[in-house]
C-alpha positions in Angstrom: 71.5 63.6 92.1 74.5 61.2 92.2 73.8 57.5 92.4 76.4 54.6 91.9 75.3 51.4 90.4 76.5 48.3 88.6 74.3 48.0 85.7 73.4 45.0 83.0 73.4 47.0 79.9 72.0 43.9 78.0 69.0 44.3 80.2 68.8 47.6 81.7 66.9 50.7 80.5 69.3 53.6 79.7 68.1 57.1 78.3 71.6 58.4 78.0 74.8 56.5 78.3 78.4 58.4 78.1 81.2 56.6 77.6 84.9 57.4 77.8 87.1 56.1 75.0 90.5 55.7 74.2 92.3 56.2 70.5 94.9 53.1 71.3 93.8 51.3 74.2 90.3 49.5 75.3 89.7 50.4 79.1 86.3 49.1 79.5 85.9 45.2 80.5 81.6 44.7 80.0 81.4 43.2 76.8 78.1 45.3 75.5 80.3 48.5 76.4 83.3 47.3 74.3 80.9 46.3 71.2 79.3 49.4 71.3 82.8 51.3 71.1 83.6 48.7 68.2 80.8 50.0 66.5 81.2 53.4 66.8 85.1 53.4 65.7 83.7 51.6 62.6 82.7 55.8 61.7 85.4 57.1 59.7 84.6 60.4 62.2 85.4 58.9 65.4 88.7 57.4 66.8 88.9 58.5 70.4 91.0 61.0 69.7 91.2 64.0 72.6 87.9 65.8 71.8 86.3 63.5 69.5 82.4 63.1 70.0 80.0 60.3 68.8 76.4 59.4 69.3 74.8 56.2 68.5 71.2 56.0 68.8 69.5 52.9 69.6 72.5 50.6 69.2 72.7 47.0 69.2 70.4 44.6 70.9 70.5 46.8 73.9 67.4 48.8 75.6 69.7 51.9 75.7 68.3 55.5 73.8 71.7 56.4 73.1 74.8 56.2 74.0 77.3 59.0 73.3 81.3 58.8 72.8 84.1 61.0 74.0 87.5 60.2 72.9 90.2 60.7 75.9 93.2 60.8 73.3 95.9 58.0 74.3 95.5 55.5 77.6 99.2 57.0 78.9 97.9 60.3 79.6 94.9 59.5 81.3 94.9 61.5 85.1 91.7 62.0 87.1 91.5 65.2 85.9 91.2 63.5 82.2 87.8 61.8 84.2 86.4 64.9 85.7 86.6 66.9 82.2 84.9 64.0 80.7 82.2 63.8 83.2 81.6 67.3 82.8 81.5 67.3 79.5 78.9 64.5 79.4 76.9 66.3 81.7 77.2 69.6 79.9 76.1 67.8 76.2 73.2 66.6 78.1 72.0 70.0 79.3 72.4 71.2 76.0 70.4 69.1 74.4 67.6 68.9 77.3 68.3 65.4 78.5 67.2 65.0 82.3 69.4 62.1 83.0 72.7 60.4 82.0 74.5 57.2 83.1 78.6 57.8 82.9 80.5 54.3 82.3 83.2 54.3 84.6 86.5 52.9 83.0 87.1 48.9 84.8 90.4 48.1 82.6 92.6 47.1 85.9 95.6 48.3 84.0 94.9 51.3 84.3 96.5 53.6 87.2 94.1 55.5 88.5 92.6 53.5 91.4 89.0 53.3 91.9 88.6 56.1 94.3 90.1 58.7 92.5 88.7 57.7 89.3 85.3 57.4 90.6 85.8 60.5 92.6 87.0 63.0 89.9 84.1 61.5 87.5 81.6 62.5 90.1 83.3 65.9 91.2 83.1 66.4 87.4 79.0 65.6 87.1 78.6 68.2 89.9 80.7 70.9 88.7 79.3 70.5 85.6 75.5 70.3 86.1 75.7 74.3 87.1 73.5 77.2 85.3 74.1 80.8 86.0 71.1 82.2 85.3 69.7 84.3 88.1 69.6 87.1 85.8 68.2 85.8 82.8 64.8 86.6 82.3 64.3 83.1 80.1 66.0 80.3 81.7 66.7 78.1 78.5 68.7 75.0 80.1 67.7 73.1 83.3 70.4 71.1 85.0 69.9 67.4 84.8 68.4 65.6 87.4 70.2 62.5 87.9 74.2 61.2 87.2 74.4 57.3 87.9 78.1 56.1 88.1 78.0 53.1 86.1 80.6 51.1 88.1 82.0 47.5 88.6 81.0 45.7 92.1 84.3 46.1 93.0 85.0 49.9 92.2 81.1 50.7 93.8 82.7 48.8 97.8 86.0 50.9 97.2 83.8 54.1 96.4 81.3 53.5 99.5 80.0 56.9 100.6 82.6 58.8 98.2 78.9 60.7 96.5 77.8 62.2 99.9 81.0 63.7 100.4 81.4 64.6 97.1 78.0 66.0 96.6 78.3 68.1 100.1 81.5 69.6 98.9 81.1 70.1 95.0 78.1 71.9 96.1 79.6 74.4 98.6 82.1 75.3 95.6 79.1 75.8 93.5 77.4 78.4 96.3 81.1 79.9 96.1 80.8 80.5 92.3 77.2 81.8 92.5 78.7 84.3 95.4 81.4 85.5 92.8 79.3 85.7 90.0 76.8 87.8 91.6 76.6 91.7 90.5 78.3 93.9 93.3 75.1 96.2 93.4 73.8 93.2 94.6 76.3 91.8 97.5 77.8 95.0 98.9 79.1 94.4 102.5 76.3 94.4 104.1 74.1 92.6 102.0 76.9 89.8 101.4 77.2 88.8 105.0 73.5 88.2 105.3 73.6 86.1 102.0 76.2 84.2 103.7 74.6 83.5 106.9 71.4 82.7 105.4 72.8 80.5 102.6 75.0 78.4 105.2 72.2 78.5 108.0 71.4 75.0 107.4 74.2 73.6 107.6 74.4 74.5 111.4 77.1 76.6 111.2 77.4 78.9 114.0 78.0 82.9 112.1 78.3 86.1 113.6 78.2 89.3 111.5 80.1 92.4 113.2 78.9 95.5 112.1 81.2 98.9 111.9 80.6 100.2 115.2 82.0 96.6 116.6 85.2 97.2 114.3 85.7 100.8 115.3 85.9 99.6 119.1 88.1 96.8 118.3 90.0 99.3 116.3 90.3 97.6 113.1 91.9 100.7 111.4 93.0 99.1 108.2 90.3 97.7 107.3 87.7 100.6 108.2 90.6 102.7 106.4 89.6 101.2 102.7 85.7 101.2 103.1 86.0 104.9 104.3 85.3 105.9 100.7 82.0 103.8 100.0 78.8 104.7 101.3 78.4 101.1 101.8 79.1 99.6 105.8 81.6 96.9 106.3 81.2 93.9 107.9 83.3 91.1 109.6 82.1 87.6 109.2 82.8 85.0 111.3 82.1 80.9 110.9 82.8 78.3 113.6 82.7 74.5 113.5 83.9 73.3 116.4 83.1 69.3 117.2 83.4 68.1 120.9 86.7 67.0 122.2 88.7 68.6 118.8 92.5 69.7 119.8 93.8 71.7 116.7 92.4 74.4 115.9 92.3 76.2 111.9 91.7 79.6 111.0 90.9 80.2 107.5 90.4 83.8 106.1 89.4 85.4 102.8 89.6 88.7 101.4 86.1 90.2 100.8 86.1 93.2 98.6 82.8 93.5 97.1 83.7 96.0 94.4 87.4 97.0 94.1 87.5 100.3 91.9 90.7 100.8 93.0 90.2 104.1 95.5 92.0 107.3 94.5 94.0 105.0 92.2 91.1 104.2 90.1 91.9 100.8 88.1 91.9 101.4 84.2 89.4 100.4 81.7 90.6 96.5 81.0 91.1 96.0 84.6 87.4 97.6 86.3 85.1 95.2 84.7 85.3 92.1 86.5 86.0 93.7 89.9 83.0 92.3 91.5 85.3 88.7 91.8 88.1 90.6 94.3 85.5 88.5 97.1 86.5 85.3 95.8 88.5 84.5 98.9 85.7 84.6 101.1 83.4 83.0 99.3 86.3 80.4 98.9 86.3 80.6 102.9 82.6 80.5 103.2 82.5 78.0 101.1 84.9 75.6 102.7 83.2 76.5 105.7 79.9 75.0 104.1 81.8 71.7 103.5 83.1 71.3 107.2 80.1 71.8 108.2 78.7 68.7 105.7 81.6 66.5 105.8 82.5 66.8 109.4 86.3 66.4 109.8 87.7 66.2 113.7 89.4 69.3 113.6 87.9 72.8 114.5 87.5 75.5 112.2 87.2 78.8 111.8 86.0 81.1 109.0 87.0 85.3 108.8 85.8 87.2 106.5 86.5 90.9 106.1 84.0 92.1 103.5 84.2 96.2 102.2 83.5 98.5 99.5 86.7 99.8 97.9 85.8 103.0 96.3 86.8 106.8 95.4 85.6 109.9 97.1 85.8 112.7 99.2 86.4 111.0 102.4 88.4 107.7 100.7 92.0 107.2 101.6 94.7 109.1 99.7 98.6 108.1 98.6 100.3 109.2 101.9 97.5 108.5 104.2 99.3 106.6 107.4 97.1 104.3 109.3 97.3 102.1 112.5 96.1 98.7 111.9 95.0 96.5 114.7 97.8 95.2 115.7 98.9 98.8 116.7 101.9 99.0 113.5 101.2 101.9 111.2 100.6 101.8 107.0 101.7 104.6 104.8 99.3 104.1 101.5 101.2 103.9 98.9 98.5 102.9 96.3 95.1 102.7 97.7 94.5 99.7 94.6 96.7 97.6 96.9 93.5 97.4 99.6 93.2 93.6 99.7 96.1 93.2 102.2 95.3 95.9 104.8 92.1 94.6 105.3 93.4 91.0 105.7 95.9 91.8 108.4 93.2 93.3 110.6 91.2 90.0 110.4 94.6 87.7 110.4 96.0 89.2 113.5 92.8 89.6 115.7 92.0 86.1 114.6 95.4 85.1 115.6 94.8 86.7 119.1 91.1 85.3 119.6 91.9 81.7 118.4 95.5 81.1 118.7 95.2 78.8 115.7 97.4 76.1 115.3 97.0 76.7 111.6 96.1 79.8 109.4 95.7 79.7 105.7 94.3 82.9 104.1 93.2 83.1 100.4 92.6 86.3 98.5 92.6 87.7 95.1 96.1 90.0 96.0 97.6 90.7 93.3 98.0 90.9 89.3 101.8 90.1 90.0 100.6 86.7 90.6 98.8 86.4 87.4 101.9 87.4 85.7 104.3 84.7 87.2 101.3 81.6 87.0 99.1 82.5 84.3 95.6 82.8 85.3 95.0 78.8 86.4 97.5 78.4 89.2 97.2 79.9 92.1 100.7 81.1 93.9 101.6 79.9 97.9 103.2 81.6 100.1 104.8 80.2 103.4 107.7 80.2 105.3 106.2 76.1 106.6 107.4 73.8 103.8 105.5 71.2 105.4 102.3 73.0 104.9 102.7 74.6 101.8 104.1 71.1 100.2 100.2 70.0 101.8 98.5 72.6 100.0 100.2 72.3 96.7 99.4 68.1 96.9 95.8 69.2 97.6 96.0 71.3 94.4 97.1 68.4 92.2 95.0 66.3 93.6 91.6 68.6 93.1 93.2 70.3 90.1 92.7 73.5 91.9 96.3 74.1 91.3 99.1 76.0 93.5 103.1 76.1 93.3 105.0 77.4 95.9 106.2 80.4 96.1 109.9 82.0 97.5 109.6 84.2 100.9 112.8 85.9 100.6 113.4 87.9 103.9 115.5 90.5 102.1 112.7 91.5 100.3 110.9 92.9 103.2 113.3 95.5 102.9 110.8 96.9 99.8 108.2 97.5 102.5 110.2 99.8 104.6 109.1 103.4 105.0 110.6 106.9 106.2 107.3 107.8 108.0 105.4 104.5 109.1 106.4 101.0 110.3 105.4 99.6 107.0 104.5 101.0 103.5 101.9 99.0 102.0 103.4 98.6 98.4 106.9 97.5 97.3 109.4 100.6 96.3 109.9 98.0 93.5 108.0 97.4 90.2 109.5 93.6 90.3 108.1 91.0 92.8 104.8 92.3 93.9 103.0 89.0 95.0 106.1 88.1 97.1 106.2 91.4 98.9 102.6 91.5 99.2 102.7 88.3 101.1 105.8 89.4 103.3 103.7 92.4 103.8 100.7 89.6 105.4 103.5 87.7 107.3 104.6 90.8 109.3 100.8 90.5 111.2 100.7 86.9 111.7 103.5 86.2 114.5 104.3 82.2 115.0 101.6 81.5 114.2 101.7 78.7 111.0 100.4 80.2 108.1 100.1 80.1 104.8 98.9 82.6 101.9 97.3 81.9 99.0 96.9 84.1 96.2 94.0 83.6 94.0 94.1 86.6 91.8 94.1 84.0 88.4 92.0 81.2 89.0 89.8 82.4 90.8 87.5 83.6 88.0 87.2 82.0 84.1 86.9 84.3 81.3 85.1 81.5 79.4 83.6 78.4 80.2 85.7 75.3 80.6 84.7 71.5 80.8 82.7 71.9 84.2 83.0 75.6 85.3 81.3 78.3 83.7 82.2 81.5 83.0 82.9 83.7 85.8 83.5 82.7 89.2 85.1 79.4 89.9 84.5 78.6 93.3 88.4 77.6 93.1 89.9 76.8 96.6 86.6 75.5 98.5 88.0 71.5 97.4 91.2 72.5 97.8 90.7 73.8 101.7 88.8 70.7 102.1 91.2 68.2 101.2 93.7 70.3 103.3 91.8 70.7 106.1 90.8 67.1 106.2 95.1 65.8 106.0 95.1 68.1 109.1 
């Protein structure tokens, strides 16, 4: 789909051409590009102002169809993130009007500060993300994604961008499989049915994946976990991804919360709150979709996926508030609030998988807690670690893939909230104030030494309406952001 090219466009045929503009500043060099933005700002509706769209057709002396305008705003606040939006954006108004192909002019003004790899990089992780249709569902499937993106780029910017499509085509495309996963109805991916859409959907890729099934996790005695799919009909499953290259010496363990449907048990979540509960997977299908991209992109590091996936729901045989429970690693849970599910089945896959791997490194990302949403809003995702080093690596990865995190405090006084007259641990604060903190101090009590990081989801994870090159629904946020992580380690 993505191709990169340096093109004559005084002599080249070009069905679509899209073409970033500034209000106060020329950023392109190739003198048919800046005479057709001349002619265009001669329109007393165009000024390349943030927002601002314009279509020429047939323009010039130039064998291009048309050539449509999106204004930036001003050359100062240009990021890559200001590239991506535009490239999705150009890629969206070309699946809206049915046009199968579009060449994006990449900006060659030297002035500008965006090197050529990030600026080539974000416009491409922008086409892909963009060119996505959610329609599995629909019985008339009105739009068709278009077929080819060619990076219109300067000699210079194609040698610095050498390979950058592959990689960015093997990853954008695992955060897409991530957002189909989430979308997905949960009458369609309950437990059991998820893992085998995982294995099959990763299967070429090579990735070795074993499904264990709920007699496996009764020996192993995963009681958390079996604990809050007790009340679903459904059987749970544990997932588990390896990519392990020869000769490798660290080792990462990723793991994602898989809760197909999250009704919130006994403490059934209010109307306002239920709807959308088929996204509280997002964290493993962030996880299987990062797992995807090793797998593609190859780093020299091993890594391992885990993947708890149940069925939170209410009934005569689901936990009840004052339930106690032994987890794996032998401490025992008083349920406070069976809606607070996420963590207890994360600690059961966090500390076997700290046992079985020894990772030098475990990252976990889940969909914890509404607290979260309330501190960050619903685009930034909150991290938790007591390794400044790591979570500092995470949040750069975040600003550099716009899948954003900010580090969050992991006050050890806090953990007194957790304590309990009957259990080791209680599994909600005795707080109202604080929840995503003590929800992560509840995670770090099951991880030992081991580095680790949390990262709580619960906002971006899913879009409420579409943005520049996301859809509605899921977002497959944190499968780039794992993957730039992964590849620093």
């Amino acid at each position: 789909m993505l191709a990169v090219k340096a093109i004559n466009l005084k002599r080249a045929k070009v069905d679509t051409l899209a073409v970033p503009v500034c209000e106060d500043r020329e950023i392109h060099k190739d003198e048919t590009l800046k005479s057709l933005i001349d002619a265009a700002k001669a329109f007393p509706g165009f000024k390349g102002k943030n927002g601002d769209i314009f279509t020429l057709l047939h323009p010039g002396e130039t064998r291009i169809t048309r050539s449509v305008f999106f204004g930036l705003g001003k050359a100062g606040t240009l990021t890559g993130e200001t590239f991506r939006a535009f490239a999705g954006k150009a890629v969206k108004f070309c699946i809206n009007a049915g046009l199968p192909d579009v060449t994006l002019a990449a900006p060659s003004d030297a002035g500008l500060t965006i090197n050529a790899e990030t600026l080539c990089g974000a416009m491409m992780e922008g086409a892909c993300l963009g060119n996505h249709i959610f329609d599995r569902y629909k019985k008339d499937k009105e739009k068709k994604p278009v077929k080819i993106v060619t990076l219109m780029t300067t000699a210079a910017q194609r040698k610095a961008c050498s390979g950058l499509a592959k990689s960015v085509e093997a990853i954008c495309g695992a955060s897409i499989m991530a957002r189909e996963w989430v979308t997905t109805p949960s009458n369609d991916k309950r437990p059991e049915a998820f893992a085998e859409t995982i294995r099959k959907d990763v299967r070429i890729a090579g990735l070795k994946t074993r499904i264990m099934d709920e007699r496996w996790l009764e020996k192993q005695q995963f009681g958390a976990m079996l604990a809050v799919n007790q009340g679903s009909s459904a059987k749970p499953r544990l997932v588990v991804m390896e990519y392990a290259p020869k000769g490798t010496k660290k080792t990462v363990v990723l793991v994602g919360k898989g809760v197909t449907f999250d009704s919130g048990g006994i403490n059934l979540k209010p109307s306002g709150s239920i709807e959308t509960m088929k996204m509280d997977m997002s964290g493993a299908a962030a996880v299987a979709g990062a797992m995807l991209a090793v797998a593609r992109t190859k780093p020299d590091v091993r890594v391992i996926g885990v993947m708890p996936l149940v069925e939170n729901m209410p009934s005569g045989t689901a936990i009840r508030p004052g339930d106690i429970i032994r987890s794996y690693a032998g401490k025992t849970i008083e349920i406070g609030n069976t809606d607070a599910e996420g963590r207890l089945i994360l600690i059961d896959a966090m500390a076997w998988a700290v046992k079985q791997y020894k990772p030098d490194t475990m990252i976990d990302l889940a969909t914890l807690t509404g607290a979260c949403i309330v501190a960050l809003g619903e685009k930034i995702a909150g991290v938790f670690s007591k390794d400044p080093d790591l979570a500092a690596a995470i949040v750069a990865s975040g600003e550099k893939t716009h899948e954003r995190c900010w580090h969050m405090p992991l006050p050890e006084d806090y953990k007194e909230l957790l304590k309990n007259d009957f259990a080791d641990l209680n599994n909600v604060s005795s707080g109202r104030s604080g929840g995503a903190i003590t929800a992560a101090l509840f995670l770090s009590e099951f991880v030992g030494e081991t580095r680790w990081a949390h990262i709580d989801i619960a906002g971006p994870a899913w879009a409420k309406k579409a943005s520049d090159y996301c859809g509605a629904g899921g977002t497959g946020f944190g499968v780039r952001l794992l993957s730039d992580v992964i590849r620093k380690i």
